[in-house]
C-alpha positions in Angstrom: 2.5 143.1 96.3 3.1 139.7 97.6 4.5 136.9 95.5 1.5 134.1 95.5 3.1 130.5 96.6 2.1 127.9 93.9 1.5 124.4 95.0 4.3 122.6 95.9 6.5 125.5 96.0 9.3 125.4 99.2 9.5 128.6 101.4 13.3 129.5 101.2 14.8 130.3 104.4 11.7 127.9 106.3 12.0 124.8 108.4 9.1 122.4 109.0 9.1 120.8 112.2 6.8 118.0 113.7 6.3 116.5 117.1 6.7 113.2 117.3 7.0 112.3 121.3 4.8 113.2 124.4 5.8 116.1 126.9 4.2 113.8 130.0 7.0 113.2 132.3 9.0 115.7 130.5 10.9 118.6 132.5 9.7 121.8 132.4 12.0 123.2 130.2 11.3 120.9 127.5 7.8 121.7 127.4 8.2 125.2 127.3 10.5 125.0 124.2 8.1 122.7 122.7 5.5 125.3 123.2 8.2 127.7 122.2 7.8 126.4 118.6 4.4 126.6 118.9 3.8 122.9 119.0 0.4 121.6 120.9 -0.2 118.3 119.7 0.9 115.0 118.6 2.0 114.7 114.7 1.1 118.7 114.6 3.7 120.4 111.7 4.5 123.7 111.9 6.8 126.0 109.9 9.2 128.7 111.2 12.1 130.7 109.9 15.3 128.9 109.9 17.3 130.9 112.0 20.5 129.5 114.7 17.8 130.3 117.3 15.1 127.6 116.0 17.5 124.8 115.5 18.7 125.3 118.5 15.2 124.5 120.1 15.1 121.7 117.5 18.6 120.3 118.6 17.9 120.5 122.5 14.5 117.9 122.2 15.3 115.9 119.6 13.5 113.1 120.9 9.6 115.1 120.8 10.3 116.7 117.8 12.0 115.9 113.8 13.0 118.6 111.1 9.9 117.0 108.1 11.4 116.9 104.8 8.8 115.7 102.8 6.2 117.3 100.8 3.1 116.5 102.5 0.7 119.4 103.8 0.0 119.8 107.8 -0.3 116.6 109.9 -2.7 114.0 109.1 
């Protein structure tokens, strides 16, 4: 069965990522790795695995999006 996560409990091997700047005026290929990571809107956190591949898509629009290292839940 799967292990239940308590509260306040990190995901090992997960990165947290929120968006932080507008894709208007943005290149195509920006906004498709934005959307890439699943990102729609604004202050929107997500979490995926932290693989070469992800921070890769982290590193290339550093300016729309930031790695969250706090421990606050979803955006507010």
């Amino acid at each position: 069965m799967a292990r239940e996560k308590k509260a306040g409990e990190k995901a090992a091997g997960r990165v947290r990522i929120r968006m932080i700047g507008s894709v208007i005026g943005c290149p195509e290929k920006q906004r498709a790795t934005v959307r890439g990571l699943g990102l729609r809107r604004l202050h929107q956190v997500v979490e995926r695995e932290d693989t070469p591949a992800v921070r890769g898509m982290v590193k290339k629009i550093p300016h729309l999006v930031q790695i969250v290292t706090d421990g606050r839940q979803g955006a507010e």
